[in-house]
C-alpha positions in Angstrom: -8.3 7.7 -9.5 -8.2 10.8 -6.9 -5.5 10.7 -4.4 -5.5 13.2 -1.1 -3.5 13.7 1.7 -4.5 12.3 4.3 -5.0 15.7 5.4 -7.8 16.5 3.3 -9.9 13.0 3.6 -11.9 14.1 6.5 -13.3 17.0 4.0 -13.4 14.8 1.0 -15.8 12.8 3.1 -18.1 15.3 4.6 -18.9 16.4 0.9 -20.0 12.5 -0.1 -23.7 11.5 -0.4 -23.4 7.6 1.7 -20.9 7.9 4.9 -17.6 6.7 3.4 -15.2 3.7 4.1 -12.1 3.9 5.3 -10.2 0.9 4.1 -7.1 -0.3 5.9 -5.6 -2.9 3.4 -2.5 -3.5 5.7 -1.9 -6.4 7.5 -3.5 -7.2 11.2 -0.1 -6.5 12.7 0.4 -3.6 11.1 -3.1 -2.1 11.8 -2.2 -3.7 15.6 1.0 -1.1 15.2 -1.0 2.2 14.3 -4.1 2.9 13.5 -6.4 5.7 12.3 -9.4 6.8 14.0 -11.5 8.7 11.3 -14.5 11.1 12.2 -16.2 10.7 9.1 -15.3 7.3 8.1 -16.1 3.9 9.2 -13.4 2.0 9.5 -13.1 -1.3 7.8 -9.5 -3.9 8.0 -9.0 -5.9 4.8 -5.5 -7.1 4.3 -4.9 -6.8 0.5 -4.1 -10.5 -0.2 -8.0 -10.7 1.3 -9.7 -8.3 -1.1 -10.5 -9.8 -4.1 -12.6 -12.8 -2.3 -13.7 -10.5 0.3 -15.2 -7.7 -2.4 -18.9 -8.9 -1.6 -18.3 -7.1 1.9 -17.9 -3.8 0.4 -20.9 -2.0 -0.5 -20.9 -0.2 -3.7 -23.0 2.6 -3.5 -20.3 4.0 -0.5 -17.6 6.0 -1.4 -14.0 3.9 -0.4 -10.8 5.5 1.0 -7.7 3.0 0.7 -5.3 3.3 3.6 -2.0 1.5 4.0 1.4 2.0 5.2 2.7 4.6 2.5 0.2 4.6 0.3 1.6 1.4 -2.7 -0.9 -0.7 -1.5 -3.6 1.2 -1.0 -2.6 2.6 -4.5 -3.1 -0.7 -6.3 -6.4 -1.6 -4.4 -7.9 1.7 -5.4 -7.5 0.6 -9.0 -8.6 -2.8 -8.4 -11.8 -1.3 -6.9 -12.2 1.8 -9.4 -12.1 -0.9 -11.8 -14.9 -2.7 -10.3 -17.4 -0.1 -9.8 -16.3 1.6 -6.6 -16.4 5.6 -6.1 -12.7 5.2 -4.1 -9.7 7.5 -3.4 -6.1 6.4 -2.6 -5.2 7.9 0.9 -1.4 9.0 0.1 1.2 8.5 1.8 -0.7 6.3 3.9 -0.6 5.8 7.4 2.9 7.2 8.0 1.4 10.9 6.5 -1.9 10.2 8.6 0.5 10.3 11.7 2.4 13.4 10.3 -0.9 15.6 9.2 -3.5 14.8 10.9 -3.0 12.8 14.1 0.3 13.0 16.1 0.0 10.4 18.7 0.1 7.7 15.9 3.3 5.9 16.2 5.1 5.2 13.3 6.8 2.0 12.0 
C-alpha cells in the first residue's frame, strides 16, 4: 500500500486514469469538526465501523484515498480495501497534516 502526504495527493490524483475518491473514514462529528475540500477528488464520508457493509458504494475501477484524523484509520481501511480489489493510498497523517500542508484554515482537533 502507497502512503503520501497529504501534500502530494492532489498530484497523485491528477496522474490517475478515473477521477479519484477521497475517503473520509472518520466519524460524522469529526468530519463536522474539519473537513477537506479536495480539487481533484470527490469526496465521500464513510465512518470505518460502516465500511465493510457499505463496500458496494465504492466503485472499483476508481482510485481511493483514505483520510482520517492522523492517518491509523485510514491506515487500516486502505488494507481492508487493497485487499479487496481497490487501487487505494493511505493519506498520512491524516486530517491534522491536511491542515498543516495543504490547507491552513482547517481547524484542528
Amino acid at each position: 500500500m502507497q502512503h503520501l502526504p497529504p501534500s502530494q495527493v492532489e498530484t497523485w490524483a491528477s496522474t490517475q486514469e478515473q477521477r479519484p475518491v477521497l475517503l473520509d473514514v472518520r466519524e460524522a462529528w469529526e468530519l463536522q469538526q474539519a473537513s477537506a475540500k479536495p480539487g481533484n477528488l470527490d469526496l465521500v464520508h464513510m465512518p470505518m465501523h460502516t465500511v465493510p457493509a457499505r463496500l458496494h458504494e465504492l466503485d472499483r475501477t476508481r482510485p481511493v484515498a483514505c483520510l482520517c484524523h492522523h492517518g491509523g484509520r485510514s491506515m487500516q481501511v486502505a488494507g481492508f480495501l487493497e485487499h479487496h480489489g481497490y487501487n487505494v493510498i493511505n493519506v498520512s497523517g491524516g486530517i491534522h497534516a491536511w491542515a498543516a500542508q495543504v490547507d491552513p484554515s482547517i481547524p484542528t482537533y
